[in-house]
PyMOL commands that place a pseudoatom at each C-alpha (Angstrom):
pseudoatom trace, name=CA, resn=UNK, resi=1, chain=A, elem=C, hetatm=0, pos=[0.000, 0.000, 0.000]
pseudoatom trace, name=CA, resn=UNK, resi=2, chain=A, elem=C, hetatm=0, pos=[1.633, 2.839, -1.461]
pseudoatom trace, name=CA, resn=UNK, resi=3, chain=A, elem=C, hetatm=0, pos=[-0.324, 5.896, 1.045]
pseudoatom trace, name=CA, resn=UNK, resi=4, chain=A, elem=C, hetatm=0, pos=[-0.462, 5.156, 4.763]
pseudoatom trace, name=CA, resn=UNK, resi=5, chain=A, elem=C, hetatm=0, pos=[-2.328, 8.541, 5.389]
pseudoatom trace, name=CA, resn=UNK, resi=6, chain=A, elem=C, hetatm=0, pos=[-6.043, 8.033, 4.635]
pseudoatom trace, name=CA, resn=UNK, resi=7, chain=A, elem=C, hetatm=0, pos=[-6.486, 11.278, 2.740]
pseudoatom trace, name=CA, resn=UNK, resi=8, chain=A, elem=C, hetatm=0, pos=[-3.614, 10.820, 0.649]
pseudoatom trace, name=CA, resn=UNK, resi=9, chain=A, elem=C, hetatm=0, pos=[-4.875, 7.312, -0.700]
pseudoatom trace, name=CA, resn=UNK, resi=10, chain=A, elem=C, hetatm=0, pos=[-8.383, 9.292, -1.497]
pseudoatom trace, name=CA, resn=UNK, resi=11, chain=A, elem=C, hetatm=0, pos=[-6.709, 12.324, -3.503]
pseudoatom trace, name=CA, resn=UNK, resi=12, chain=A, elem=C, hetatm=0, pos=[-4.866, 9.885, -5.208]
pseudoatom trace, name=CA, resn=UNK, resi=13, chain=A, elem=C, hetatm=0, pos=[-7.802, 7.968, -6.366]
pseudoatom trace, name=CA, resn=UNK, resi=14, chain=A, elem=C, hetatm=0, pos=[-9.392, 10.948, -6.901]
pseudoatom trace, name=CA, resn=UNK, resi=15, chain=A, elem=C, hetatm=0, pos=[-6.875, 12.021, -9.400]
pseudoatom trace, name=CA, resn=UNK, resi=16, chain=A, elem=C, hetatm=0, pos=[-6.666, 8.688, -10.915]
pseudoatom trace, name=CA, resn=UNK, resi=17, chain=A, elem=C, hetatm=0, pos=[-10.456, 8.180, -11.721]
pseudoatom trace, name=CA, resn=UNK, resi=18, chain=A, elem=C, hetatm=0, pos=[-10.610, 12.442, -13.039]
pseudoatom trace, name=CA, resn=UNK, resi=19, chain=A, elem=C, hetatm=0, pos=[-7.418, 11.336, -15.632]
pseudoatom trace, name=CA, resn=UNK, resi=20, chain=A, elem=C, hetatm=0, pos=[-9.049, 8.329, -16.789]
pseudoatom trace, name=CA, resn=UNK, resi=21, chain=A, elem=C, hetatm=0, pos=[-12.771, 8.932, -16.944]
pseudoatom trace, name=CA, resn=UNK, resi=22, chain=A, elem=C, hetatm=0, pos=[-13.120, 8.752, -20.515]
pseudoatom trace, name=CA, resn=UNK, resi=23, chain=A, elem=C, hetatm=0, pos=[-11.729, 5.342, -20.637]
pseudoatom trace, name=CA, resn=UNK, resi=24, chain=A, elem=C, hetatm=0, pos=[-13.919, 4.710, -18.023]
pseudoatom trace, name=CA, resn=UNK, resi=25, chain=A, elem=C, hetatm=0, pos=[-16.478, 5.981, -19.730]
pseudoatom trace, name=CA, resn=UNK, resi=26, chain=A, elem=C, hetatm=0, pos=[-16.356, 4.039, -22.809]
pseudoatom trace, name=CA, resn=UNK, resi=27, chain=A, elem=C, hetatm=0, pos=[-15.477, 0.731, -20.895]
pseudoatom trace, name=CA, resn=UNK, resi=28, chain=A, elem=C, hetatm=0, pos=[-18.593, 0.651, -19.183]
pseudoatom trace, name=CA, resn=UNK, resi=29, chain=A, elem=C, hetatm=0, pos=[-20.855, 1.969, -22.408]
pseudoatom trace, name=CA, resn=UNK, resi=30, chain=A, elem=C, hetatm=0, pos=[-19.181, -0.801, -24.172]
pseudoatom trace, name=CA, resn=UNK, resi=31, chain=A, elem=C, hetatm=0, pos=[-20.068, -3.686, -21.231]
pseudoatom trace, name=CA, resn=UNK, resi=32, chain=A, elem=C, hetatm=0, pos=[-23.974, -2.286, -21.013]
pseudoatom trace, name=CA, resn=UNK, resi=33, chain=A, elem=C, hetatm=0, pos=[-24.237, -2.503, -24.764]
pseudoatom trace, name=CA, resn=UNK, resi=34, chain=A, elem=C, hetatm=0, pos=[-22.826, -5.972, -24.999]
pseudoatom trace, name=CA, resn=UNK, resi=35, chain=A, elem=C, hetatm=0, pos=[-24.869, -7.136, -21.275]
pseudoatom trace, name=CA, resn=UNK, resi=36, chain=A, elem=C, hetatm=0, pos=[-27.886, -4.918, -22.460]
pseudoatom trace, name=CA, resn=UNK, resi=37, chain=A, elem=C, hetatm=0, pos=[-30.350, -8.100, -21.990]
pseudoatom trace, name=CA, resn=UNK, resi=38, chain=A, elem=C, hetatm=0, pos=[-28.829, -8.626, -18.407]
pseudoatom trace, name=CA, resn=UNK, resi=39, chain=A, elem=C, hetatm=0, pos=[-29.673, -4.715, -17.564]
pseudoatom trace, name=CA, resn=UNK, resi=40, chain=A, elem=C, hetatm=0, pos=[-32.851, -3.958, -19.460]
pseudoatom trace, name=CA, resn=UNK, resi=41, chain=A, elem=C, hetatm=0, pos=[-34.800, -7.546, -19.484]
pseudoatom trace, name=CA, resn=UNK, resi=42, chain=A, elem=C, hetatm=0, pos=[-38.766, -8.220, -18.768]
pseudoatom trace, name=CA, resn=UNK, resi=43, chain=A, elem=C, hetatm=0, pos=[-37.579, -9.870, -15.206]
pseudoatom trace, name=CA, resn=UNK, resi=44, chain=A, elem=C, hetatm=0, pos=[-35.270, -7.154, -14.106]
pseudoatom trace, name=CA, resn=UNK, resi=45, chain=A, elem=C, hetatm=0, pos=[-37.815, -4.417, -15.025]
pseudoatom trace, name=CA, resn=UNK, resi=46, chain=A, elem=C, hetatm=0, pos=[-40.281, -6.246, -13.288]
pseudoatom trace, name=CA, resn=UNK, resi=47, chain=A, elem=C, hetatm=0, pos=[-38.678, -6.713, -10.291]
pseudoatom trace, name=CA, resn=UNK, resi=48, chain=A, elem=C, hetatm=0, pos=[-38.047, -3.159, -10.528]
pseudoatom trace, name=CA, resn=UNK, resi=49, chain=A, elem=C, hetatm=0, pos=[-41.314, -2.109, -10.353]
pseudoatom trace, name=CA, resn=UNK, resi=50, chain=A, elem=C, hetatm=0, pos=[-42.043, -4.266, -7.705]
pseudoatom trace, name=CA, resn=UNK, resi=51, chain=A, elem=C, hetatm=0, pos=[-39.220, -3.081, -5.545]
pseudoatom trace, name=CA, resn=UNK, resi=52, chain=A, elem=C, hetatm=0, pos=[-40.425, 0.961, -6.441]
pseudoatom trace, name=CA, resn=UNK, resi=53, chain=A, elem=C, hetatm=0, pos=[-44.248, 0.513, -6.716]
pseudoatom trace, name=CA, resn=UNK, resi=54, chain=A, elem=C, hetatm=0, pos=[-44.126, 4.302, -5.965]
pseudoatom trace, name=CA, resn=UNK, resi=55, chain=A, elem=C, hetatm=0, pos=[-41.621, 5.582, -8.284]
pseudoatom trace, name=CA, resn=UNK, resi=56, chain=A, elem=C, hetatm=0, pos=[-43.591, 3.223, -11.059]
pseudoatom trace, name=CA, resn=UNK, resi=57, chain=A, elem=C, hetatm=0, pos=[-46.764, 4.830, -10.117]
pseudoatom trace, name=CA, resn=UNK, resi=58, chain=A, elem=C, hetatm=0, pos=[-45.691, 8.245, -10.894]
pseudoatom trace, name=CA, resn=UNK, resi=59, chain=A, elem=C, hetatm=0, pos=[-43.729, 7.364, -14.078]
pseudoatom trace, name=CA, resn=UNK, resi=60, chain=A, elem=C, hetatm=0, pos=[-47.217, 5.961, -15.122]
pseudoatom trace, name=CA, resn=UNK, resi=61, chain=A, elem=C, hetatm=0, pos=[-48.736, 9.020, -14.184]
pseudoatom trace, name=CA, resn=UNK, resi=62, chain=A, elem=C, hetatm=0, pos=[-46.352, 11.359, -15.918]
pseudoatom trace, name=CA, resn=UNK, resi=63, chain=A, elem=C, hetatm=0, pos=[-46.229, 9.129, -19.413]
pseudoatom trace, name=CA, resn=UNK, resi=64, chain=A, elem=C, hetatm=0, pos=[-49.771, 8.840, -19.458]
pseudoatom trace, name=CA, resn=UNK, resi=65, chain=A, elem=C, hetatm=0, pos=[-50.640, 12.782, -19.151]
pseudoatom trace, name=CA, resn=UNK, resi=66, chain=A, elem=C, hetatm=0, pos=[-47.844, 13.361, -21.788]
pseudoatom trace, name=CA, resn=UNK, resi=67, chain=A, elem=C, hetatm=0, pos=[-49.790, 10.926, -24.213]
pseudoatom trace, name=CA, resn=UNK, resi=68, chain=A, elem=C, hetatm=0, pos=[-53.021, 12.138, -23.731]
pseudoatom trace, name=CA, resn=UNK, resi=69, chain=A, elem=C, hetatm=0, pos=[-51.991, 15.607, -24.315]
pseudoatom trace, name=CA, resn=UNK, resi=70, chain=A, elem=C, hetatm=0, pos=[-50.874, 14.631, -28.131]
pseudoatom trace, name=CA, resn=UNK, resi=71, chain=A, elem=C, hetatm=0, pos=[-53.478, 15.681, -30.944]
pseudoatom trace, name=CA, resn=UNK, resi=72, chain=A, elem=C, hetatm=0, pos=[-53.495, 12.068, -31.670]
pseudoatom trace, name=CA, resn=UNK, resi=73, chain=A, elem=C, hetatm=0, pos=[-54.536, 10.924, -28.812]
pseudoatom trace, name=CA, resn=UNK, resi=74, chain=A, elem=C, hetatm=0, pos=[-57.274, 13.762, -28.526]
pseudoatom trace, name=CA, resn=UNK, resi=75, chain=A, elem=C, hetatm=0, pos=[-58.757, 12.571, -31.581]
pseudoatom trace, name=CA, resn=UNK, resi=76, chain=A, elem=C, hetatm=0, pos=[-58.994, 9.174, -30.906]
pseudoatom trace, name=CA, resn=UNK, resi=77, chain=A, elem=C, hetatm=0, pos=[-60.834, 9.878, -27.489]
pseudoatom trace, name=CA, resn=UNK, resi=78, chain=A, elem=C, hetatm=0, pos=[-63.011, 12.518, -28.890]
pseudoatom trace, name=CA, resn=UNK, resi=79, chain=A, elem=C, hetatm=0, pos=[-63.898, 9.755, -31.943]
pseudoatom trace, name=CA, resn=UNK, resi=80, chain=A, elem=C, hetatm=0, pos=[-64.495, 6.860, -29.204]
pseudoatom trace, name=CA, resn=UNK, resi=81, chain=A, elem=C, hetatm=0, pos=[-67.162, 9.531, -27.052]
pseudoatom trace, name=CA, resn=UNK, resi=82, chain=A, elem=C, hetatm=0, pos=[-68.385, 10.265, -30.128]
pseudoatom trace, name=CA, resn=UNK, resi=83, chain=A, elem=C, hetatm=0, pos=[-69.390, 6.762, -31.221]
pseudoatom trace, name=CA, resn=UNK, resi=84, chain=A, elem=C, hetatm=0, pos=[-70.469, 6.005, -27.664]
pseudoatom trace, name=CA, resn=UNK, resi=85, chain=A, elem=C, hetatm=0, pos=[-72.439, 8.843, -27.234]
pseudoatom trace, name=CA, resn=UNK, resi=86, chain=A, elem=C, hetatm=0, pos=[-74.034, 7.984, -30.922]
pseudoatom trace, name=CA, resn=UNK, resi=87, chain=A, elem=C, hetatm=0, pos=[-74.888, 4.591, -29.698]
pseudoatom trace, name=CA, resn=UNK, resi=88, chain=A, elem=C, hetatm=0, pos=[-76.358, 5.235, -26.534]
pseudoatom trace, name=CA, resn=UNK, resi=89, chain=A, elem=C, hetatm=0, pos=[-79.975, 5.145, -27.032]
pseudoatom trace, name=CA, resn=UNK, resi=90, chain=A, elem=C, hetatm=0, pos=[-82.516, 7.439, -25.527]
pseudoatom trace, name=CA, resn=UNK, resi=91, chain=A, elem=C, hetatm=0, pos=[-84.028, 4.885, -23.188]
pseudoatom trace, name=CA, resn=UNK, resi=92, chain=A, elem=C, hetatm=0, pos=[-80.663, 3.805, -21.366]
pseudoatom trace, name=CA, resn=UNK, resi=93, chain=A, elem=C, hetatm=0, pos=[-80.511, 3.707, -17.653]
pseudoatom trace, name=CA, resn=UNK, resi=94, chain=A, elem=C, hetatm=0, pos=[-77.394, 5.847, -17.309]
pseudoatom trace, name=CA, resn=UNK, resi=95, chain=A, elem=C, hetatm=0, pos=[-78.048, 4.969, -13.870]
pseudoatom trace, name=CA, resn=UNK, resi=96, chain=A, elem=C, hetatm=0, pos=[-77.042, 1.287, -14.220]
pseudoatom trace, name=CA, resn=UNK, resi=97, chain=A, elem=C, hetatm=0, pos=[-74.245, 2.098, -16.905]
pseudoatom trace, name=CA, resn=UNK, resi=98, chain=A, elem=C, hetatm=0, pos=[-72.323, 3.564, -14.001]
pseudoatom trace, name=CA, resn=UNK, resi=99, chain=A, elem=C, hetatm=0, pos=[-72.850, 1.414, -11.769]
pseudoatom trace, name=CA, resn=UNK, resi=100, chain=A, elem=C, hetatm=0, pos=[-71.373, -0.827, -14.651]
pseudoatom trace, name=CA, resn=UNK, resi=101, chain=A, elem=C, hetatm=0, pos=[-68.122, 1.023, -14.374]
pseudoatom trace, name=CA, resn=UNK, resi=102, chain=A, elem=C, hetatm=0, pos=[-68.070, 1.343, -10.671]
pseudoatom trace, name=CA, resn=UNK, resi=103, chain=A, elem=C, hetatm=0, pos=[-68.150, -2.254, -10.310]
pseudoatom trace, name=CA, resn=UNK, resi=104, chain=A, elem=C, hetatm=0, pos=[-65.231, -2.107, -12.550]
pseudoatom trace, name=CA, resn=UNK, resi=105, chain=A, elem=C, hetatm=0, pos=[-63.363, 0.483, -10.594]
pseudoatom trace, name=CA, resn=UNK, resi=106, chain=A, elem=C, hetatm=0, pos=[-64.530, -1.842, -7.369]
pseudoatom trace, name=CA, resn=UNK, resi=107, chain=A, elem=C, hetatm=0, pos=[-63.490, -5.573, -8.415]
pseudoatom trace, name=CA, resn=UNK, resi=108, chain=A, elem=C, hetatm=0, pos=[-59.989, -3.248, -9.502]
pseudoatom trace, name=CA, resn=UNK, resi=109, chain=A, elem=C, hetatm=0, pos=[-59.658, -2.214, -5.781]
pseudoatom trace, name=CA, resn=UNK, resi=110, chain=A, elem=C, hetatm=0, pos=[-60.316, -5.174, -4.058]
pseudoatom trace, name=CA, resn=UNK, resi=111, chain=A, elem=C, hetatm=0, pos=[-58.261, -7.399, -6.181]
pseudoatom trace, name=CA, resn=UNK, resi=112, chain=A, elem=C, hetatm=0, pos=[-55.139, -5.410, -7.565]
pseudoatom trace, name=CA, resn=UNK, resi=113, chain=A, elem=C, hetatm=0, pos=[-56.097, -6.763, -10.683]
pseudoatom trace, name=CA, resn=UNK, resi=114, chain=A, elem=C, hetatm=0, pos=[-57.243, -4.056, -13.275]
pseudoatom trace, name=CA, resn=UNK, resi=115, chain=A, elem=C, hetatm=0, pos=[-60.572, -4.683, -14.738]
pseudoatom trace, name=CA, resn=UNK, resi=116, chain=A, elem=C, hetatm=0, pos=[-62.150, -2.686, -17.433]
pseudoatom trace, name=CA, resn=UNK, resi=117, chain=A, elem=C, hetatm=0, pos=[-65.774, -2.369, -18.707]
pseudoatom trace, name=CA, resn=UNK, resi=118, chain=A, elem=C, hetatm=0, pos=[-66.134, -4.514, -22.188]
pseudoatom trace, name=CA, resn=UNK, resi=119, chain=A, elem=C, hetatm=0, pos=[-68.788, -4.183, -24.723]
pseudoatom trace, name=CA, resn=UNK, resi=120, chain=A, elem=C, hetatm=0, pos=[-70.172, -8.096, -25.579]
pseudoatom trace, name=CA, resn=UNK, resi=121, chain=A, elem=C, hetatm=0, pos=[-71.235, -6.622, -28.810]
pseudoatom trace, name=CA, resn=UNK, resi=122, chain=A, elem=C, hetatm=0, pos=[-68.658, -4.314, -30.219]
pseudoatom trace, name=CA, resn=UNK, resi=123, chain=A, elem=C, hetatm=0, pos=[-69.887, -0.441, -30.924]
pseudoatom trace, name=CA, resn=UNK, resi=124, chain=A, elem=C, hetatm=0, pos=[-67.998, -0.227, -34.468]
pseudoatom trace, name=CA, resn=UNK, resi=125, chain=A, elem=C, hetatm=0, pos=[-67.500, -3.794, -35.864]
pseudoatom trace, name=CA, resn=UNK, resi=126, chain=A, elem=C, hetatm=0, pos=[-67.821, -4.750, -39.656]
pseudoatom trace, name=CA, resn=UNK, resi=127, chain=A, elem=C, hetatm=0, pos=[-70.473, -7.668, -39.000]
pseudoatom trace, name=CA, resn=UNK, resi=128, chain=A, elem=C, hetatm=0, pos=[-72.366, -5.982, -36.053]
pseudoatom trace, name=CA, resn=UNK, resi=129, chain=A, elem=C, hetatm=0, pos=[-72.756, -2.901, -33.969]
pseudoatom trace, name=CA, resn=UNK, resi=130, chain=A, elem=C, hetatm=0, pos=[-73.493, -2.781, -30.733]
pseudoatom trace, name=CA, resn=UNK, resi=131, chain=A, elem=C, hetatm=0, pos=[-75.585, 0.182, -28.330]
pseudoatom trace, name=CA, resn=UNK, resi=132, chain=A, elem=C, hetatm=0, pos=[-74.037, 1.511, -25.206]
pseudoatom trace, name=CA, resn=UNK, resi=133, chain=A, elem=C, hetatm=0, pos=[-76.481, 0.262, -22.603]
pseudoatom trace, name=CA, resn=UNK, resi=134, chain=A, elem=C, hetatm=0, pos=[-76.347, -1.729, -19.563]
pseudoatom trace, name=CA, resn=UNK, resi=135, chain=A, elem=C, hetatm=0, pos=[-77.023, -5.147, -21.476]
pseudoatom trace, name=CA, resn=UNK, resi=136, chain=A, elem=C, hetatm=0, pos=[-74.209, -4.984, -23.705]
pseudoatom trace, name=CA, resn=UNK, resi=137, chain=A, elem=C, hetatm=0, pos=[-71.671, -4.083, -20.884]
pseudoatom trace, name=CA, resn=UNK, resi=138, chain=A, elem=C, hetatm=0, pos=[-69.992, -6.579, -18.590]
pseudoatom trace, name=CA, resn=UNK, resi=139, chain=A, elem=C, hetatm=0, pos=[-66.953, -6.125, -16.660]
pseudoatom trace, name=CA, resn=UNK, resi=140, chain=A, elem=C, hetatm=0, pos=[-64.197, -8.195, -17.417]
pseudoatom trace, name=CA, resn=UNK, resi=141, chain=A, elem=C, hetatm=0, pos=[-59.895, -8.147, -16.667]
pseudoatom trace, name=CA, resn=UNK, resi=142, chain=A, elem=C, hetatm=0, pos=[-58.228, -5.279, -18.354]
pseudoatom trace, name=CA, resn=UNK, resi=143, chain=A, elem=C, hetatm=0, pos=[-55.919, -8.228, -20.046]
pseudoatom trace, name=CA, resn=UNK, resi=144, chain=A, elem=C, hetatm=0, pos=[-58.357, -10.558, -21.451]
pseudoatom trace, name=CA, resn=UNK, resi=145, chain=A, elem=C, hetatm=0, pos=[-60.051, -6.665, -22.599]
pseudoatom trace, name=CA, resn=UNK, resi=146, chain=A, elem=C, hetatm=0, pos=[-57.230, -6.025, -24.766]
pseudoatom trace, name=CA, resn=UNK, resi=147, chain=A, elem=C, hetatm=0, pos=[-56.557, -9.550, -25.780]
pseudoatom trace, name=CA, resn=UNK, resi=148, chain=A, elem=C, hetatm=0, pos=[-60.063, -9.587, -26.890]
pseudoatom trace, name=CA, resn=UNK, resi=149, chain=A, elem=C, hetatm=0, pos=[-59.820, -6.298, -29.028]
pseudoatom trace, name=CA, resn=UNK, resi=150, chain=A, elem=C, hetatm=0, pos=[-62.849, -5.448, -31.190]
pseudoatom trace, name=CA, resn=UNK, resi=151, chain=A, elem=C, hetatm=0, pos=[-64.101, -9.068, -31.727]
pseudoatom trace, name=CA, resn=UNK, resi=152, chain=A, elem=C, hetatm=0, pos=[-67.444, -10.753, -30.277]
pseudoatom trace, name=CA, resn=UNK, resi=153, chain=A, elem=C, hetatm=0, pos=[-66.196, -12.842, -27.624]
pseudoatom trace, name=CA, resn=UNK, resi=154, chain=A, elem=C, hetatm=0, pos=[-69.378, -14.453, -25.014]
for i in range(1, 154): cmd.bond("trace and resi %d" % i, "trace and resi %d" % (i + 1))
show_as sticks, trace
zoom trace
């Protein structure tokens, strides 16, 4: 051990690591791009988000505001009320609709699991279309929504 005196040792790594920081630098961006699975992969993320169910939760929050903000996005929301509102009927119990989509928000609570309200009969399908009322809505997982997309599944 070259340095007996504690400070010493720590200014000379200190000056060792500010003269070769570039190589460093490059060393390490070469490892992560080679080891990219090991640092970026479904599990790791995962476990991630597990470990920082906080952090996650605002990330959410903050990607989701930024998307919805988009003129895209806009559209495609205003299009979807649109067709809903088009399809509602006059003689639908708006009262039982929501309570439709508070059971959703409820089953979502108590389970952890995200469920989603899901039209049996699509509202804009090329066979059939369906009306926004209480009989065509049924609340089902938020995955097996997606997986579904705009198909007649019973």
């Amino acid at each position: 051990m070259p340095y007996k005196d504690p400070e010493k040792r720590r200014a000379a790594n200190r000056a060792s690591y500010a003269k070769h920081i570039e190589t460093r630098r490059a060393k390490y961006r070469g490892y992560s791009r080679a080891n990219w699975r090991r640092f970026y992969s479904a599990s790791n993320a995962a476990k991630w988000r597990a470990d920082n169910p906080e952090r996650w939760k605002e990330l959410q929050r903050k990607s989701d505001l930024k998307r919805w903000k988009t003129p895209k996005y806009r559209a495609m929301n205003a299009e979807k009320m649109r067709r809903r509102r088009t399809s509602m009927p006059p003689w639908a119990d708006i009262a039982a609709i929501r309570s439709v989509y508070l059971e959703a928000q409820r089953l979502t609570a108590i389970t952890g699991v995200r469920h989603e309200v899901d039209h049996i009969l699509p509202l804009k399908s090329e066979t059939v279309s369906g009306l926004h009322v209480e009989t065509n809505l049924r609340v089902i997982p938020g995955r097996e929504n997606a997986s579904k997309g705009n198909r007649i599944r019973v």
